[in-house]
C-alpha positions in Angstrom: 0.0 0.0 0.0 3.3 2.3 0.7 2.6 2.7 -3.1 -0.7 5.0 -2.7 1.3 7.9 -1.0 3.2 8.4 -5.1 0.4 8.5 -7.3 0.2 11.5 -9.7 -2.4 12.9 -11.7 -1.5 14.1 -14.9 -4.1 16.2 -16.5 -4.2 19.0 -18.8 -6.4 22.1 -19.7 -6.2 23.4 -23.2 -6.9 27.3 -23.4 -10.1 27.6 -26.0 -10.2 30.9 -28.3 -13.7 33.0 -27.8 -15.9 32.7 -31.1 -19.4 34.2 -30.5 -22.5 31.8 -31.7 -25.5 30.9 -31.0 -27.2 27.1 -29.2 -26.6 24.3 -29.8 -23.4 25.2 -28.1 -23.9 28.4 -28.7 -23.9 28.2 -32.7 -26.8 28.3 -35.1 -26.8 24.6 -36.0 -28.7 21.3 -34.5 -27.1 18.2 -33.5 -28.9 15.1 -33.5 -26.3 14.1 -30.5 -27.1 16.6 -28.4 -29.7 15.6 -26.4 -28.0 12.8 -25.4 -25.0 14.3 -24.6 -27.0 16.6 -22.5 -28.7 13.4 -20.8 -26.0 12.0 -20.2 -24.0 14.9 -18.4 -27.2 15.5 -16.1 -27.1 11.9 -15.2 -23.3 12.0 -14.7 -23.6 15.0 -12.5 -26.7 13.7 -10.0 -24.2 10.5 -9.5 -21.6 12.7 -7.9 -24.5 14.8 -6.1 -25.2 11.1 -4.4 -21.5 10.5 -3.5 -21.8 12.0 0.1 -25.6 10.7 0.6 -25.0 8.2 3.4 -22.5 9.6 4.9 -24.5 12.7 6.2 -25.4 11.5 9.1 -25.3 12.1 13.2 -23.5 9.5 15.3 -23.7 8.8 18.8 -20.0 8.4 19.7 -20.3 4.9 20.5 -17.8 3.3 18.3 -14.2 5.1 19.2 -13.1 7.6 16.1 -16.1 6.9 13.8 -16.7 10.5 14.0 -13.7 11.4 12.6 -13.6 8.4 9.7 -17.3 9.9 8.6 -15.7 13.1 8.7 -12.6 12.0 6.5 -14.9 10.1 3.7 -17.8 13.3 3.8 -15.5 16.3 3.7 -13.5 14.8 0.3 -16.9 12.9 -1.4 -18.6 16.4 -0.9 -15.7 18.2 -2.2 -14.7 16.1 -5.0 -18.5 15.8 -5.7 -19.2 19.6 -5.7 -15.9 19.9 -8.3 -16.7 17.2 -10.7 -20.3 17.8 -11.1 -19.0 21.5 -12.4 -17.9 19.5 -15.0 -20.5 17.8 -16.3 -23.4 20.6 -15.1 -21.5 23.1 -17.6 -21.6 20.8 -20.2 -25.4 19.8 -19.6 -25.7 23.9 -19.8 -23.1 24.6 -23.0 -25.5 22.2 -25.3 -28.4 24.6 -25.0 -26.7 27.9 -24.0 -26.9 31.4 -25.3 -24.0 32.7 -24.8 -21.0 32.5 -27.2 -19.9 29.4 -28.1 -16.1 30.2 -26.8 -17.7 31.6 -23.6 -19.8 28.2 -23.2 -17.1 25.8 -23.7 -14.4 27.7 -21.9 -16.0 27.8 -18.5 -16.3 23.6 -18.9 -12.6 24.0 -19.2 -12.7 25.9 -16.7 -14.6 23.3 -14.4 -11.9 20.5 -15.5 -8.8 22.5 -14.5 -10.4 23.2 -11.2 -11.0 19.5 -10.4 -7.6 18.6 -11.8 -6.4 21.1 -9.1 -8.6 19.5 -6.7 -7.7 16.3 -7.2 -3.8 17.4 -7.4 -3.8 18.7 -4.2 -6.1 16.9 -2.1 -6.1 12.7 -3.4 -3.3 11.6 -2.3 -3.8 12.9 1.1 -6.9 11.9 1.6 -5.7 8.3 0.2 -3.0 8.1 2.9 -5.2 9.1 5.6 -8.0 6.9 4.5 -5.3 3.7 4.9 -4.4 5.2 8.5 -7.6 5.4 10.0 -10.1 3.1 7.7 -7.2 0.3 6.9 -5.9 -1.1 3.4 -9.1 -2.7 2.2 -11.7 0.2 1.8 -8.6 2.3 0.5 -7.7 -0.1 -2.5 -11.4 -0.1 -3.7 -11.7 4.3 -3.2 -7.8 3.8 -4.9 -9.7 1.6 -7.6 -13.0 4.2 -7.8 -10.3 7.1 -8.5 -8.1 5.5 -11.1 -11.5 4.8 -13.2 -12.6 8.3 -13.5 -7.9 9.5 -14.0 -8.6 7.6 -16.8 -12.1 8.6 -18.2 -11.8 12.0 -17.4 -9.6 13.1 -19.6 -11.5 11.2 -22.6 -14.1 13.6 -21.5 -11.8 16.6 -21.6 -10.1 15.9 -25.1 -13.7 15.1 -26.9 -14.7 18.5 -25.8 -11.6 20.1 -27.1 -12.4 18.2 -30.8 -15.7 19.3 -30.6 -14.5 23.5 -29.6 -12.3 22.9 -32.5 -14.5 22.0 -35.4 -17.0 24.6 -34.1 -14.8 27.2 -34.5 -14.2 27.1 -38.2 -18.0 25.8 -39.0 -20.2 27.1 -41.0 -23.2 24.9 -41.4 -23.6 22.1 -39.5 -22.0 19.4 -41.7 -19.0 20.7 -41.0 -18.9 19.3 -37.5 -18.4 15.7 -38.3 -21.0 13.4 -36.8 -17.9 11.4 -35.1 -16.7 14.7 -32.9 -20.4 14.4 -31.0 -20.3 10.8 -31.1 -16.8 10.7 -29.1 -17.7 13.1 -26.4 -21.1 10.8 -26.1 -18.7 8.1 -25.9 -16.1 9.3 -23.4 -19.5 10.6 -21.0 -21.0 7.1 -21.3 -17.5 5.4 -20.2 -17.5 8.4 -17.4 -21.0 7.3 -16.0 -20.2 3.9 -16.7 -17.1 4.1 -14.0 -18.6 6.9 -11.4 -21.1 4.1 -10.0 -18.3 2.0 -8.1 -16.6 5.1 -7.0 -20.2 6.3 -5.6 -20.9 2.5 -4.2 -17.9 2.7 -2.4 -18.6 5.7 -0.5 -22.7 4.9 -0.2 -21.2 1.0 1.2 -19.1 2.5 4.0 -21.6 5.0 4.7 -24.0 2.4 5.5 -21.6 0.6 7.2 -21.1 3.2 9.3 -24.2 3.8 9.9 -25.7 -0.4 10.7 -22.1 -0.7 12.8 -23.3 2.9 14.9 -26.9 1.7 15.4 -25.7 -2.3 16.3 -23.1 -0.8 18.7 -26.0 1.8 20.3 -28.0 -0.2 20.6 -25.7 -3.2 22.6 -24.6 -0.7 24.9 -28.0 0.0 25.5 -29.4 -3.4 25.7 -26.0 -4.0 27.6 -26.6 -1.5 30.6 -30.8 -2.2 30.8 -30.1 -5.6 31.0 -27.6 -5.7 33.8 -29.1 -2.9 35.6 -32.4 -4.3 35.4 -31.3 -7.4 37.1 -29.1 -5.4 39.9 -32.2 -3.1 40.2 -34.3 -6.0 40.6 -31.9 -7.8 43.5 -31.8 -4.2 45.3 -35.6 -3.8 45.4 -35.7 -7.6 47.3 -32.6 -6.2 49.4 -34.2 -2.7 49.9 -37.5 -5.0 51.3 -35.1 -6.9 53.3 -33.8 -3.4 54.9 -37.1 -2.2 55.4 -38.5 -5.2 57.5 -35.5 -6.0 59.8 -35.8 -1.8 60.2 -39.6 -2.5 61.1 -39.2 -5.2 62.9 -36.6 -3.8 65.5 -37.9 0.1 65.7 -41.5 -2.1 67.2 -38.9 -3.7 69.6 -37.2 -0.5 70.1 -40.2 1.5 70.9 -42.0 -1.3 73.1 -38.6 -0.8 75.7 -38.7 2.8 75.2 -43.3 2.5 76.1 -41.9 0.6 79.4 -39.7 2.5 80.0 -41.5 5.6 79.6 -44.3 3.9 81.7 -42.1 2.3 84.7 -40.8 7.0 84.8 -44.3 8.2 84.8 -46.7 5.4 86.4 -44.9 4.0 88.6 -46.2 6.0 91.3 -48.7 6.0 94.3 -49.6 3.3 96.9 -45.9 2.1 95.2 -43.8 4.7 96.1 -44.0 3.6 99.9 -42.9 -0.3 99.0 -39.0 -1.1 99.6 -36.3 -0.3 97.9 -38.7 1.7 95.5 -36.2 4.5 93.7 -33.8 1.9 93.1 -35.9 -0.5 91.6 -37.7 1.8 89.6 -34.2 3.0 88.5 -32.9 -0.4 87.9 -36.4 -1.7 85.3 -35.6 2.4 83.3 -32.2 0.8 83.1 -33.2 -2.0 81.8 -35.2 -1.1 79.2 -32.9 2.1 78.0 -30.3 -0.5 77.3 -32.2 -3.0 75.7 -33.6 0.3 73.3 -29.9 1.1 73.1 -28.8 -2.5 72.2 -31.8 -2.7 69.0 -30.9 0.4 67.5 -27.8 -0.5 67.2 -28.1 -4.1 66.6 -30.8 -2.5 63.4 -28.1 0.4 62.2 -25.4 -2.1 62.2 -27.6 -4.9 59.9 -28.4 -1.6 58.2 -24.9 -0.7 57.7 -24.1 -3.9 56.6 -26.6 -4.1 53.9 -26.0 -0.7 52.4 -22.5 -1.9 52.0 -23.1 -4.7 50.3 -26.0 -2.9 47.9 -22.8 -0.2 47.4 -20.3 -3.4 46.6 -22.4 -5.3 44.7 -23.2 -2.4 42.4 -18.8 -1.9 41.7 -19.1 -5.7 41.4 -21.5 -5.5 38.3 -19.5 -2.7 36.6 -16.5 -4.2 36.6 -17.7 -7.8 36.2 -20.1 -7.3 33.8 -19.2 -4.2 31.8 -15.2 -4.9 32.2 -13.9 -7.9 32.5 -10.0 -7.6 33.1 -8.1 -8.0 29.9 -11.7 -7.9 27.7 -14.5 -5.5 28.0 -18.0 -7.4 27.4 -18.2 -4.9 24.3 -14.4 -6.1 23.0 -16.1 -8.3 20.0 -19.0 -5.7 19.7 -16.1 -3.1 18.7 -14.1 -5.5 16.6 -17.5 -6.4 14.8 -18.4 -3.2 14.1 -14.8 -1.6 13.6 -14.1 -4.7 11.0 -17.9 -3.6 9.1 -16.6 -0.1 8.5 -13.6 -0.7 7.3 -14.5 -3.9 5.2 -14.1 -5.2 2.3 -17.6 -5.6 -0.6 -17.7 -9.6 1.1 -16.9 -9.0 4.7 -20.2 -7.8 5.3 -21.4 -11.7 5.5 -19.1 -12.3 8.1 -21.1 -9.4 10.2 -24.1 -11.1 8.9 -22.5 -14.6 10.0 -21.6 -13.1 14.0 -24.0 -10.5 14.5 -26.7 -12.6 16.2 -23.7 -14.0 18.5 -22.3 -10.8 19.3 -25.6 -9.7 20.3 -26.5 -12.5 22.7 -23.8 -11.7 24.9 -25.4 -9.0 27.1 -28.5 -11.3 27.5 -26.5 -14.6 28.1 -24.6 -12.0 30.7 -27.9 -10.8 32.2 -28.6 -14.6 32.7 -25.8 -15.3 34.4 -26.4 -12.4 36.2 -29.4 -13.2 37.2 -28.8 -16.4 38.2 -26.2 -15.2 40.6 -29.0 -12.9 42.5 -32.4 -15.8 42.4 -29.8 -17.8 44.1 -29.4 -15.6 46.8 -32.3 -14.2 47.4 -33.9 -17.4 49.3 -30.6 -17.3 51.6 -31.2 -13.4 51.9 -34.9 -14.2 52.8 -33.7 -16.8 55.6 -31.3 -14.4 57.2 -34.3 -11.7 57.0 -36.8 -14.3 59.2 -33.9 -15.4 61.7 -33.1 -11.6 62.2 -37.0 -11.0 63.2 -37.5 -13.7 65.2 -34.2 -12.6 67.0 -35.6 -9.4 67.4 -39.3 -11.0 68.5 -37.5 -12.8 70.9 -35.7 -9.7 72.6 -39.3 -8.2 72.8 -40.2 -10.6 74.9 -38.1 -9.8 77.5 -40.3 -6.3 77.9 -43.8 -8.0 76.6 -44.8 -8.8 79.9 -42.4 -6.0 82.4 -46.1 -3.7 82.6 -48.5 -6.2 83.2 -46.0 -8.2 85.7 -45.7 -4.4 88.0 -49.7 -3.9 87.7 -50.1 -6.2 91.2 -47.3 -3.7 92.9 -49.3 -0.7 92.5 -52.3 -1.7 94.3 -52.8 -0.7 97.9 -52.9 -4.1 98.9 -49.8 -4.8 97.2 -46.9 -6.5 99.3 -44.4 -4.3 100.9 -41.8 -6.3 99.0 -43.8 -6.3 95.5 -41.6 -4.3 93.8 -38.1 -6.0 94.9 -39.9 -9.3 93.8 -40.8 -8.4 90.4 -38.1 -6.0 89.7 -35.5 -8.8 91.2 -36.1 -10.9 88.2 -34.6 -8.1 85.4 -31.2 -8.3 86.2 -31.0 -12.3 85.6 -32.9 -11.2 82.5 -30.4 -8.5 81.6 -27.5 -10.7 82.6 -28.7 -12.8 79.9 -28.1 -9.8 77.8 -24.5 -9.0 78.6 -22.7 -6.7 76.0 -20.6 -10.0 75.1 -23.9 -11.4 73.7 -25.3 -8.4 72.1 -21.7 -8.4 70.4 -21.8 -11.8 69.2 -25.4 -11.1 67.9 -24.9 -8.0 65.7 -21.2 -10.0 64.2 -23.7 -12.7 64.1 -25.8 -10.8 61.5 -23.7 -9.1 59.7 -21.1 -11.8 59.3 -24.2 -13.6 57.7 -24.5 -10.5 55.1 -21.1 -10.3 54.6 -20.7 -14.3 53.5 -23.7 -13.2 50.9 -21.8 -10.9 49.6 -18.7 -12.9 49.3 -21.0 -16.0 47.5 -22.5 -13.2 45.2 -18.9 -12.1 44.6 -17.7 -16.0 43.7 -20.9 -16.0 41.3 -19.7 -13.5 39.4 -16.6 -14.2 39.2 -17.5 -17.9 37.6 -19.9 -16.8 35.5 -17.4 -13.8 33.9 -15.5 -16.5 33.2 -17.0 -18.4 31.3 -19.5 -15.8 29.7 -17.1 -13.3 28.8 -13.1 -14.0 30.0 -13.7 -17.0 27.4 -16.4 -16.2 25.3 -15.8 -13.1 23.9 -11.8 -14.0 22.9 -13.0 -16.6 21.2 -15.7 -14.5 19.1 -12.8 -12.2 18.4 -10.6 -14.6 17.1 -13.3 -16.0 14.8 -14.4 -12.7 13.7 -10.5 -12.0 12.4 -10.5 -15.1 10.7 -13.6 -14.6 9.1 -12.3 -11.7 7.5 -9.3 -14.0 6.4 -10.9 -16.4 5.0 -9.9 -17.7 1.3 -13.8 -17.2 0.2 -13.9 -13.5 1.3 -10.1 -12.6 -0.1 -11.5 -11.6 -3.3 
């Protein structure tokens, strides 16, 4: 390819003397040719107005530089297009113009010399920048496109200059051999006969661009509302889980902190007078402040936990299921869709062949994903029924504290009562020692935090073999499609 930076265009303008006339080309006589040299120019001309059709287009960004290839192909089809329909528009206009004949033919001349300078300064630039960033394939077929039209240009150009030539000495039309109009409807038929695969080639890589834009839109799409979907999903069971343990222990809580309240205000009367009464009553408020104490913390620790692993869990999918170390789940997306734009006329069945495959892989991830989450959840629902009845079980420690002082407060009541009743708490709270309350919350959240770690191992096994596999392989076969003796044509 080193070959396509030394390419030169040799093309010539020949200065044309002003005769005044009148049509067709500005002279007094009719042609039976003309007409279909004006056809044909006008059809030559809307070709080139097509070159940059497909490639005006908005992209998303999702395919890294596609921006700047569209911007590469448009900016020389549309500028080369504008150039050498000049050409052929002038032409179209010199077969029924008024103007003089020298006039006419001289500003098609004019048109040519500008494309020549065109294509001088700009095609071997945009050649070598079209091998840099598009590859060799696409750039031997626009190489192939150009080269027609270097060589039926100039056919064009010296069929005009035989025709400017016998116009300028004739005096009835028989003096303009049929054979002059004949060529230049010859050299414009081999001239629309070549601009079609110069046109294809741009039109193909537009569309290219445009199916590998929406495909890779559209997987990073599916891609992210799949796997969010399914972590979405597992943090609405975990957000229920939060919200019943939380229910579960603020009714504890507040049943304490109702005794408690209870045992400060209406504890008092006939009571007051029984033994040991201001330390009792100061012993049952301790009693239930602590066990308030301990569930709050015991909830905002499970709490804790739990946000955690909602907070890990949600790194865990990004980077297990949108990165996956060496590959990114979208590596044969990209090599897909990179390999469509700058392909070859067959390579498009080897996107046909691996587009359905590539596709699959966020929902055979979202699968795997899932399957990670369903299961855990019945483990997660486990851990949410041993936390309540824990916490059911506390509240049974204060279930009873009210009705089991009514009997004090009577006037009848004992003079020992109180000391009794209240005697029984700190066995009850002894039962609660810190030690045990400690042992309970690590309890808990050790529980979430093996969850966590099985959800972690899931993920890790399932990336594996869904993606840290998978998606090598499709690489490596989407490469060699492209290799492939059947497509090297």
């Amino acid at each position: 390819m080193e070959s396509l930076s030394y390419i030169f265009w040799v093309l010539c303008v020949v200065q044309i003397i002003t005769v005044n006339g009148r049509p067709d080309f500005a002279t007094s006589f009719q042609f039976p040719a003309t007409p279909r040299i004006s056809q044909l120019s006008n059809d030559i001309s809307s070709l080139f107005a097509s070159l940059d059709d497909e490639l005006t287009v908005s992209l998303s960004g999702s395919i890294p530089d596609s921006e700047e290839q569209r911007l590469l192909l448009v900016e020389f089809a549309e500028n080369f297009g504008v150039s050498a329909r000049a050409v052929t528009d002038e032409l179209a206009d010199s077969a029924s113009s008024t103007s003089s004949m020298g006039t006419t033919l001289a500003n098609v001349l004019t048109a040519y010399g500008q494309l020549v300078v065109f294509f001088n300064t700009n095609a071997n630039n945009f050649l070598s920048s079209t091998h840099r960033d598009l590859g060799p394939y696409l750039t031997v077929e626009l190489f192939s496109g150009l080269v027609r039209l270097v060589t039926s240009f100039p056919q064009v150009r010296m069929a005009i200059e035989a025709l400017q030539a016998r116009l300028q000495s004739a005096s009835t039309a028989e003096d303009v051999p049929s054979d002059v109009l004949r060529s230049l409807a010859r050299a414009l038929q081999l001239l629309k006969a070549h601009v079609p695969l110069l046109v294809y080639t741009f039109q193909r890589v537009g569309i290219n661009l445009q199916t590998a834009e929406i495909f890779m839109f559209f997987f990073n799409e599916k891609r992210s509302a799949g796997f969010m979907r399914e972590t979405d999903a597992f943090f609405t069971e975990l957000s229920a889980f939060e919200a019943a343990v939380g229910r579960k222990f603020t009714s504890a809580k507040e049943m304490f902190d109702s005794a408690g309240t209870q045992v400060e205000t209406e504890l008092t009367g006939e009571v007051e007078s029984q033994a040991n009464y201001m330390s009792m009553r100061n012993l049952l408020k301790s009693f239930t402040s602590d066990r308030s104490m301990f569930l709050d913390e015991l909830k905002q620790a499970i709490l804790l936990a739990s946000t955690a692993n909602r907070q890990a869990i949600g790194n865990e999918v990004t980077t297990t299921y949108y990165v996956g170390n060496s590959y990114t789940v979208e590596s044969a997306a990209l090599e897909l869709a990179m390999q469509l734009i700058s392909s070859k006329v067959y390579d498009r069945l080897c996107y046909m062949k691996y587009v359905a495959l590539v596709e699959d892989l966020p929902t055979l991830g979202r699968v795997r994903l899932s399957e990670c989450f369903h299961t855990e959840l019945p483990r997660l629902q486990k851990l949410q029924e041993l936390i309540e009845t824990y916490s059911l079980m506390v509240s049974y420690d204060v279930e009873d504290l009210w009705h089991n002082l009514n009997p004090c407060r009577s006037q009848y009541a004992a003079v020992e009562c109180l000391s009794m009743v209240s005697a029984h708490y700190p066995t009850l709270n002894a039962a609660r020692v810190r030690d045990s309350e400690t042992r309970a919350g690590n309890f808990f959240t050790s529980a979430l935090t093996a969850s966590l770690k099985r959800i972690e191992r899931c993920f890790t096994r399932t990336n594996f073999f869904t993606f840290l596999n998978l998606v090598p392989s499709l690489e490596q076969d989407i490469r060699s499609c492209r290799e492939a003796p059947c497509l090297k044509k």
